[in-house]
PAVEXMAR-972986 format. One record per residue: residue in one letter; x, y, z of N, C-alpha, C in turn. Coordinates in steps of 0.05 Angstrom, whole numbers, plus 5000, padded with zeros to 4 digits. Last residue first. Layout:
N
aXYZXYZXYZ...
REM end
This chain:
325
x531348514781533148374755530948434738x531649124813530648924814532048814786x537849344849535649414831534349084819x540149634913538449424904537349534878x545549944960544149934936542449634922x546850045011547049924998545049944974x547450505052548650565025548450415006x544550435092547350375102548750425076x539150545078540650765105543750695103x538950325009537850215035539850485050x535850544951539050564972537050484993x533250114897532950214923535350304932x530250214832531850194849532150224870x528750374763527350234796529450124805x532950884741530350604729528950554757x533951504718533351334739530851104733x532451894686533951714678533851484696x530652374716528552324707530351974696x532552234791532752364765531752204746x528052384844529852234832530252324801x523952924879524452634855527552644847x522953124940524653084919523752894902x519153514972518353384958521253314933x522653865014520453695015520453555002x530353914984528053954989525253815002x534853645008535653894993532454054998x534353055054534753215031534353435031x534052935117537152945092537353105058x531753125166530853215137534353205123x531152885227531853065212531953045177x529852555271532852465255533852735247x524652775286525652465283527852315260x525453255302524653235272525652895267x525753335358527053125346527253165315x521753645376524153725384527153665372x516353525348517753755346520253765356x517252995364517153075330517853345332x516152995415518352835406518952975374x510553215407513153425433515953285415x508052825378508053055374510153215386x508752355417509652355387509852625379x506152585460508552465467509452505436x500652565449501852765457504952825453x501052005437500452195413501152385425x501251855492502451815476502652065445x496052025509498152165523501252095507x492251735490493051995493495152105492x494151105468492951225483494051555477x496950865433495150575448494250865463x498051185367498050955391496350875407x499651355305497651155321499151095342x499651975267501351795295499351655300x498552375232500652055224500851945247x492552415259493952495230495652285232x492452045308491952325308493652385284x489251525350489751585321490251855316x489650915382488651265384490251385370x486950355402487250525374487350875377x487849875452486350135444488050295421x487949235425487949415449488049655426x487348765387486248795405487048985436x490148555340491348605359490248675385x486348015299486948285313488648285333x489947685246488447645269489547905289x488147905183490347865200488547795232x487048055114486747865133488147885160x484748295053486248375078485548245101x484748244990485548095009486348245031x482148534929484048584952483248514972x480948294862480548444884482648364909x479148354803480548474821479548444834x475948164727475648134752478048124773x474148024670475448064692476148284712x466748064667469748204655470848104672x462247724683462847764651465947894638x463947574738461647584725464247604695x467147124782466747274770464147454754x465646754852464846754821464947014801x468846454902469246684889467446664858x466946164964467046094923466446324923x470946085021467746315003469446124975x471345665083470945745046469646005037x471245915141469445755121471345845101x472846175184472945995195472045675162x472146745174474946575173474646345174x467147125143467946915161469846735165x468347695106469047455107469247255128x465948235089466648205111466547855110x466948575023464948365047467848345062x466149224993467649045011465148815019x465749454934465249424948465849144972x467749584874467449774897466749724919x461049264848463649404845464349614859x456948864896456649084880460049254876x455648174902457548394913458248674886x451047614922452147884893453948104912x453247104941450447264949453347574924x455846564944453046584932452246864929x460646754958459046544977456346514969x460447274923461447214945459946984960x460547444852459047384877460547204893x460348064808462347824829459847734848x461548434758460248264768461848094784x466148894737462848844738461148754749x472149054762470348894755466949014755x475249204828474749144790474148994778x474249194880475749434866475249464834x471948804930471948784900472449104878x475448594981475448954968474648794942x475348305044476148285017474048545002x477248125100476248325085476548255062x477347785164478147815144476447955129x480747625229478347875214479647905181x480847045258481847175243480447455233x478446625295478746925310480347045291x480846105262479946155273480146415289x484846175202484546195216482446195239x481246115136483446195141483246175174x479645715076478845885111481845905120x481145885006481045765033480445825057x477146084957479046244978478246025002x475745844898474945744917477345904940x472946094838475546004848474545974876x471846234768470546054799473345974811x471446614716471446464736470446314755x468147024681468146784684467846604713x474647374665471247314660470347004667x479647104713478347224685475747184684x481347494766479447294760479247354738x487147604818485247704789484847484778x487847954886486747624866486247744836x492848074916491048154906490247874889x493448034996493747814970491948134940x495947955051495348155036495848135005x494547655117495547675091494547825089x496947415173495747665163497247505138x496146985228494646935199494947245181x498947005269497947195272496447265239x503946655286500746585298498546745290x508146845274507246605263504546505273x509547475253509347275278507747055264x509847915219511747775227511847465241x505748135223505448025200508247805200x507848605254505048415267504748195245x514348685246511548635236509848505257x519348615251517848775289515048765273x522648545210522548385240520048455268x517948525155519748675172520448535198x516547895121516048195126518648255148x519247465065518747595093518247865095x514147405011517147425025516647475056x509446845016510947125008513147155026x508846144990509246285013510146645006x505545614975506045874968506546014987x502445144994505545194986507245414984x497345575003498245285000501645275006x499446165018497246075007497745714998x501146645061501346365051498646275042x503347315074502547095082502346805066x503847885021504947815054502947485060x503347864980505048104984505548045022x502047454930502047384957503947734970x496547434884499547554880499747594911x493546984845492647014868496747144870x489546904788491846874799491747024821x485046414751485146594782487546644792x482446234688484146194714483846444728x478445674664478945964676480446064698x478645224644479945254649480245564652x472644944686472645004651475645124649x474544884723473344734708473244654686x479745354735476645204747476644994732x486645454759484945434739482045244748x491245834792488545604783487145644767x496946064813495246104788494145804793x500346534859497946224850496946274836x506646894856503746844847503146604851x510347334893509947014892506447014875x514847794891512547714900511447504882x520747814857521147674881517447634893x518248094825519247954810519747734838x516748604847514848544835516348274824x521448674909520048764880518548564868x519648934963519048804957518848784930x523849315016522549284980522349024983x523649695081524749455059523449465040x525950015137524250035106525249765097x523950145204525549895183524749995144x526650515264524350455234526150255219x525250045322526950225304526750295273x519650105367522750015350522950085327x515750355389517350505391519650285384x511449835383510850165366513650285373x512149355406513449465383512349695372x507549285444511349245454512849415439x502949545423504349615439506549545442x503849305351502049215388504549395399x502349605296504649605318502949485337x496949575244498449795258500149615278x498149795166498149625191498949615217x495150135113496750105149496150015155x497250135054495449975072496550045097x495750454993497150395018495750325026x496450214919494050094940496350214964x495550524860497750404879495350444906x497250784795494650714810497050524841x497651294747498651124772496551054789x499251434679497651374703498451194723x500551864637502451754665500251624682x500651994566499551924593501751854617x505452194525503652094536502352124556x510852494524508252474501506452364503x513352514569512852734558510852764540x513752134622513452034603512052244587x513952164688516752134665515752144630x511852434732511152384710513452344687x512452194798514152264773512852274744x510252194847509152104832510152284810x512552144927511952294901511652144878x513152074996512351954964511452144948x517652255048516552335022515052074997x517952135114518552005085517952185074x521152065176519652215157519852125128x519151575234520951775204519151915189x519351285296518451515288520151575261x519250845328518551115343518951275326x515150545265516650455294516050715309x515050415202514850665223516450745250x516050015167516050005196516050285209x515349955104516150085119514550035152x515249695051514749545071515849705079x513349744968514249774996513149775022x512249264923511249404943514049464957x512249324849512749304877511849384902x508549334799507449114822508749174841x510849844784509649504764509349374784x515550184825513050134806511849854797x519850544850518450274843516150354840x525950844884524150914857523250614852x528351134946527450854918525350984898x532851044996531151224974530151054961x535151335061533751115042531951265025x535751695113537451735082537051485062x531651635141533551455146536951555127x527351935124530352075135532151895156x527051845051526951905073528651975097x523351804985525651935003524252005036x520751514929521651574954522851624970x517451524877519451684891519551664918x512951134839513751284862516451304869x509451094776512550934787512551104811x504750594743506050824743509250854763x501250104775501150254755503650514764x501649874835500449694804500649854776x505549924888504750134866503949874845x504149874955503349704926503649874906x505749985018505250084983505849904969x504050005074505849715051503549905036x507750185143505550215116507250085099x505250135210507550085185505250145166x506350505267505250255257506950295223x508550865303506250695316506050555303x508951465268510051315282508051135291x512251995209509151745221511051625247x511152585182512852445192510752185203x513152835105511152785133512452565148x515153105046515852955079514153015089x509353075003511953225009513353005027x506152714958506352734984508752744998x503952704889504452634922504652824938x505953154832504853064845505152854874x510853674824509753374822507353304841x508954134849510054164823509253884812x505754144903505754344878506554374858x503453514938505053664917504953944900x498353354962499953514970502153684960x494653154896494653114929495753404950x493253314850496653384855497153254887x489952744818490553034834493553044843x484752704760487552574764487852824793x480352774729481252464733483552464752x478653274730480253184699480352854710x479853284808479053464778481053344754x480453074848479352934824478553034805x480653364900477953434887477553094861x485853394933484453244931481953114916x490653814941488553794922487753484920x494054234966491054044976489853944960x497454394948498254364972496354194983x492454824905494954704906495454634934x486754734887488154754914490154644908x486554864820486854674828487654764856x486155294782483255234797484255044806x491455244746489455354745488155194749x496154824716494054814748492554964761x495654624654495654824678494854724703x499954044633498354244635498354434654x504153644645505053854628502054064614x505253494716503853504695503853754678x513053384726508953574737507553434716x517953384717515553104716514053184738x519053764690519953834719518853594721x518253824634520753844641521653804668x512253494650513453644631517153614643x507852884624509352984639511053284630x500752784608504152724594504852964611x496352684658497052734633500252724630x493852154709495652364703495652454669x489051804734489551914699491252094691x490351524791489751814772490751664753x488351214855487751134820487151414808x489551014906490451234899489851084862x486750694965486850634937486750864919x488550575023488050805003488650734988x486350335091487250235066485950445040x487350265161486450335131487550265110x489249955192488550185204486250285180x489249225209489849445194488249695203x487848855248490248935253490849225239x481749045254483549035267485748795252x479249265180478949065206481549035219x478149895148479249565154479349465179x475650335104476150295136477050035131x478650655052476850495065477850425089x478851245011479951115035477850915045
REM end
C-alpha cells in the first residue's frame, strides 16, 4: 500500500503469482499454513487476502469516497448491493462512487486449470469533499478498449505510451468519470495515467496545474531518472506541477503510475472503510451500517464468483447489461 497526496487516500498495488485453478476457481493447491480469512503473508508469491476458497475480498461495506480498479493482469468478480455485477480484466477499470454507503465484493477467479493465474491490478481511493460524501453510490466501467492511449516517440524513435484512466493529456482526453467525482469538476486537474517507456526512452510529462499535488510510482523497471536525478524501482517522487519532468528510462522497459489532482483540503478521518470529514461522522457510518446493512446483501453468499464460462461483462442496478467489443 502506498500513501498519496490529497485528493487520493491510497493506492494498492495487488501483484500474485496465483497457481492453476481448481474446480471451485481456488487455487488447485493446499492451503495448509496459510491464515485463512487473513492472509496477507505472500507465501509462494501469491495470497488468498480475505477469501477462503477464492481468493479477494468477501462483501465489505465503504462510504465517503470512491474507488478506481485497474485490473492489468488476470480477471475480478464483482458483486454488489446495488445488485450490479461484473467480471473485467486486461486493462479495465472500475469507477465506483461509494457516496452514503455499499457493499461490494472483489474476488479473483482462477479460471485457468493447467496453468498459471496471475493478477496484478492497481486500487486507488479517491476521496468525496464534504458536499458529496453522502450521494448516491454510482458504479461504472471503464473498458480497456474505450481507455484512451498517447503514444510518442523521442528522437531516436523510442516510444512512450501514456493510458488516460481519468484526465487529459494534449488532445487526448479519458472517459468521463462519475457525476459527484472530485475528478469530475473542471478545475480540479486529477489524473490517473499509467505510462510505459521502452528501454531507453525519453519522454517529456507536461506541467500540470498550479497548487496541483502530483505523484508518480516508478513500479517497473530497472532504471529511471526523474528531472535528472535517479529514482530507485518501487519508488515514488513527489512532482512539482508547475514544471516539466524529462522522464529517462534505463535499459528495460519501463512503468509507471500517475496520480495528480488538486487537493480537497479539509479534514481526513479515516476508520477501516469509512472516510469522513470528522468523528462523529464515522460514528454515524458505523450506527447507519449496522442498522441499514446499506441496502442489504442480494447475493446467495459473501464471496460470490460468476460462472466459470462467463467472458467480461457488466449488469448495471437497473438490469442493463454491457460487454466490452
Amino acid at each position: 500500500m502506498w500513501e498519496t497526496p490529497d485528493p487520493f487516500l491510497f493506492c494498492v498495488h495487488h501483484d500474485d503469482r496465483y497457481p492453476q485453478g481448481n474446480e471451485r476457481m481456488g487455487p488447485a493447491v493446499s492451503l495448509s499454513g496459510r491464515d485463512l480469512g487473513q492472509d496477507f503473508a505472500g507465501k509462494d508469491g501469491w495470497r488468498m487476502y480475505h477469501g477462503r476458497t477464492v481468493p479477494g475480498f468477501p462483501q465489505h461495506p465503504h462510504r465517503g469516497f470512491e474507488t478506481v480498479t485497474v485490473v492489468r493482469r488476470g480477471l475480478l468478480d464483482h458483486s454488489d448491493s446495488l445488485g450490479a455485477a461484473a467480471r473485467f480484466g486486461g486493462g479495465d477499470t472500475q469507477w465506483i462512487t461509494a457516496g452514503s454507503g455499499l457493499l461490494h465484493s472483489e474476488m479473483f477467479p482462477l479460471l485457468d486449470r493447467t496453468g498459471p493465474n496471475p493478477v496484478e491490478l492497481f486500487q486507488i481511493w479517491l476521496n468525496l469533499p464534504k458536499v458529496d460524501k453522502m450521494v448516491e453510490p454510482h458504479f461504472s466501467m471503464l473498458w480497456s478498449h474505450v481507455i484512451p492511449r498517447h503514444v510518442a516517440k523521442d528522437a531516436e524513435g523510442r516510444t512512450t505510451e501514456v493510458s488516460l484512466v481519468a484526465g487529459r493529456l494534449g488532445d487526448v482526453k479519458a472517459p468521463p468519470p462519475p457525476p459527484k467525482s472530485w475528478a469530475s469538476r473542471s478545475d480540479t486537474d486529477v489524473a490517473i495515467w499509467t505510462i510505459k517507456m521502452a528501454p531507453g526512452a525519453r519522454w517529456t510529462l507536461p506541467a500540470a496545474m498550479s497548487g496541483t499535488n502530483r505523484w508518480l510510482y516508478f513500479f517497473q523497471g530497472s532504471g529511471m531518472r526523474i528531472g535528472g536525478k535517479a529514482i530507485p524501482a518501487s519508488h515514488a517522487a513527489v512532482l512539482r506541477p508547475e514544471f516539466e519532468a524529462v522522464l529517462e528510462n534505463g535499459s528495460d522497459e519501463a512503468e509507471l503510475l500517475l496520480l495528480q489532482g488538486r487537493p480537497i483540503r479539509e479534514p481526513v478521518v479515516a476508520h477501516g472503510p469509512f472516510v469522513m470529514n470528522s468523528r462523529e461522522e464515522i460514528v454515524q457510518a458505523f450506527s447507519d451500517y449496522q442498522r441499514t446493512q446499506f441496502g442489504g446483501w442480494p447475493w446467495k453468499s459473501d464471496d460470490p464468483v460468476h460462472a466459470r464460462e462467463e467472458g467480461r461483462f457488466a449488469r448495471h442496478a437497473d438490469g442493463r447489461i454491457e460487454k466490452p467489443a
